[in-house]
N, C-alpha and C positions, 0 to 999 in steps of 0.2 A: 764248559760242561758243569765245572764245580758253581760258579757263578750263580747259575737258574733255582736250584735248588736251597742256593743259602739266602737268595733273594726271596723265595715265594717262605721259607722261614719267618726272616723280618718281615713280611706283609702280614703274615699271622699273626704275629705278636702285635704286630701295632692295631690289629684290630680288636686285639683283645685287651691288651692296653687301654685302650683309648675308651673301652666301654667300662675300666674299671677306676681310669683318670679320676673322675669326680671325688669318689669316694675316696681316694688314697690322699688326694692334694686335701681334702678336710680333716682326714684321719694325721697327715705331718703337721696341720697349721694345731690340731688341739694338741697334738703330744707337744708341740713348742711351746703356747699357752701355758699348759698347766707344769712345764719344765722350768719356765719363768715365775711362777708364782712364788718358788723360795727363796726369790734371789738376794733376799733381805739375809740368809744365812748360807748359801750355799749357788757358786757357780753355776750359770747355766750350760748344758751338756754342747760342747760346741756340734755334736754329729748332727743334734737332734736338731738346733738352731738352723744351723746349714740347710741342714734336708729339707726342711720348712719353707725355706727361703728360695732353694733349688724349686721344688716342687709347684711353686706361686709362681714362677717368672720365666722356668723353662722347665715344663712337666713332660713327665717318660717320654709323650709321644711326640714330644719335638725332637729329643734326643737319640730317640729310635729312629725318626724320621732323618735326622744328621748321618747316622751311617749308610742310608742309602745312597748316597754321594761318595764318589772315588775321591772326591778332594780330603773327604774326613779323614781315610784311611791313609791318602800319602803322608799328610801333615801329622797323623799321629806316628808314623812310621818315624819319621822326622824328628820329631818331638821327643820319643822311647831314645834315639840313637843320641840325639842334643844331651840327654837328661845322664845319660851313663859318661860321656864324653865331661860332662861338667863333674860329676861326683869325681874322676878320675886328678881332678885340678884344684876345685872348689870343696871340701869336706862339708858335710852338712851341716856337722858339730860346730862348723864356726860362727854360725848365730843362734846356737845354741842359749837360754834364758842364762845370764851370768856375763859371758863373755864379753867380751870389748868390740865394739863398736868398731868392723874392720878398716883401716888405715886407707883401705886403696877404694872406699866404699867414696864415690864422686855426683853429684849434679852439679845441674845447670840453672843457675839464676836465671828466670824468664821475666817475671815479675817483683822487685821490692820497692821499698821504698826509694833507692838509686839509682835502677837497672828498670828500662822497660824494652826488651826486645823486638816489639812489636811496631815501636816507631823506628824502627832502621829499617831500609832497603836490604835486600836479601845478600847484595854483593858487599854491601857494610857490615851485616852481622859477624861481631866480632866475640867467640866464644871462647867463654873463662870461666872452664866448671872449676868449682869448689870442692871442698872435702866433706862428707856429710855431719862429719868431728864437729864441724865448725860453727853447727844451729843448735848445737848442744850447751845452750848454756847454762850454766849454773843455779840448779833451784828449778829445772824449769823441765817437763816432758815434750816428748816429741811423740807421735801418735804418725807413724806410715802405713800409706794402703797400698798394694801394688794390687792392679789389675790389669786386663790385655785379653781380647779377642777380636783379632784382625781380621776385614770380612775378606781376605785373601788367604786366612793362614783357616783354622778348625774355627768351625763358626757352629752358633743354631742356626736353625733354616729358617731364620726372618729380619729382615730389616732391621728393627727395634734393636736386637743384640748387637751387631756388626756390619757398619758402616762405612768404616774406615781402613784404611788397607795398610800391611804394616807398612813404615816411614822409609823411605830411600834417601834420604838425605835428610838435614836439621829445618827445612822450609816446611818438608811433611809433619814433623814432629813440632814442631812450632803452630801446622796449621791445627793440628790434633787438641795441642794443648787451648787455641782459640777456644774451641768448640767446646771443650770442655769449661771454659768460663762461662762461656753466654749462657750452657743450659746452666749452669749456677750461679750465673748472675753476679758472679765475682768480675769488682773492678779495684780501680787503684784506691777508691777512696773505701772499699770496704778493710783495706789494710791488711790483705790479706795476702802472704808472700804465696809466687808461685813456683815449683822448679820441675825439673823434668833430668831425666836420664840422657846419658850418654847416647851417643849412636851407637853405641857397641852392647849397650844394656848391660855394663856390668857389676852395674850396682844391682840391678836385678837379678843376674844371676847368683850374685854374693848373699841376696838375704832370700833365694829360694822362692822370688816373688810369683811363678806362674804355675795358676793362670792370676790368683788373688789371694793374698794371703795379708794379715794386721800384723803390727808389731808400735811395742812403745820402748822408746830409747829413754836411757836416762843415766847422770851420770859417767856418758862415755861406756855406757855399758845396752846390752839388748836387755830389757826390763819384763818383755813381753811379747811371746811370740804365737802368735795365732794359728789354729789348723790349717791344713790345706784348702784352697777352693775348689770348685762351690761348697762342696758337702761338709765341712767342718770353719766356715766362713760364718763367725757369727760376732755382730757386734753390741749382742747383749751379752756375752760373755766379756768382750773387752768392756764394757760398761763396767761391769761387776767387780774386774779387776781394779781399773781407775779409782771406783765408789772406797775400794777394803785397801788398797795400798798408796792412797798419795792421803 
């Protein structure tokens, strides 16, 4: 009973949305524009960034169009209960800009210069994550992106976003991380290390990565830590910081 009516709601709105789309997704791209014009003296507003970025690649009414779907509302159910369950363990302070680089923070070599995972058999893959401490070296920045929308977990409603379903063992995440090479063209000879996460993801959990979120290490310390995604996801702001502080 309650259903019908909350549903013929969001039909209303996506239609009114969707005839005001145009205009809004122009009206975020100039406020980003002219938010980046100062960036020679003053950071760009990471909301504005975000929203801009949001608005270009999945606008209102795909986003409206996602809660029409019961899978949205279980996984965010899910998602609410994950997120107090972890604050309860994880404090958020602990990647906080300043702090130390935490100790229990681990990937996995998929890709370097020694290690290539991808020429082993799957019953040979023999995995030895690392400490993240340990790409930190001396003089030198580290720049992490976390991102994640699993087309089995909250997704957009289109193919393009969400493909990939999340990983049930390290074969899924290994084929995950393929994919992500080929669309960028990263091979061994462009010398470009690869690593990936735990099956447990708790390095992501540890630096607050979901769904997308920046950060630059440095000195064994968080140097830099980006808003939340999408809407505070901006990498003209981490630009600006790299430009004024290395």
């Amino acid at each position: 009973m309650i259903c019908r009516p909350v549903m013929m709601v969001l039909y209303l709105l996506w239609i009114v949305i969707s005839g005001q789309e145009k205009d809004w997704i122009r009206k975020a791209k100039e406020s980003a524009e002219q938010d980046r014009m100062n960036m020679d003296h003053q950071m760009p507003n990471e909301f504005i960034q975000g929203n801009a970025v949001t608005a270009r690649i999945c606008p209102p009414s795909f986003i409206l169009r996602s809660a029409f779907l019961l899978q949205f509302w279980i996984f965010y159910w899910k998602l609410s209960r994950e997120r107090i369950k972890l604050s309860r363990t994880i404090p958020f302070t602990l990647t906080d800009p300043g702090e130390e680089v935490p100790y229990t923070a681990k990937i996995i070599p998929v890709l370097t210069e020694n290690i290539n995972l991808f020429k082993k058999n799957n019953n040979d893959i023999n995995i030895k994550p690392i400490n993240l401490r340990s790409l930190l070296k001396e003089g030198r920045y580290l720049v992490i992106n976390f991102e994640a929308h699993a087309s089995d977990g909250w997704k957009f409603d289109h193919p393009q976003f969400s493909f990939i379903a999340n990983h049930q063992d390290i074969k899924d995440r290994l084929d995950a991380v393929k994919i992500l090479m080929d669309m960028g063209n990263i091979t061994k000879e462009n010398k470009i290390d690869v690593y990936c996460d735990t099956m447990d993801d708790h390095t992501n959990h540890l630096f607050y990565g979901w769904p997308e979120r920046l950060y630059i290490l440095y000195d064994e310390k968080i140097f830099y830590r980006g808003g939340e995604g999408p809407h505070e996801y901006s990498v003209p702001s981490l630009a600006y910081f790299l430009k004024h502080n290395i």
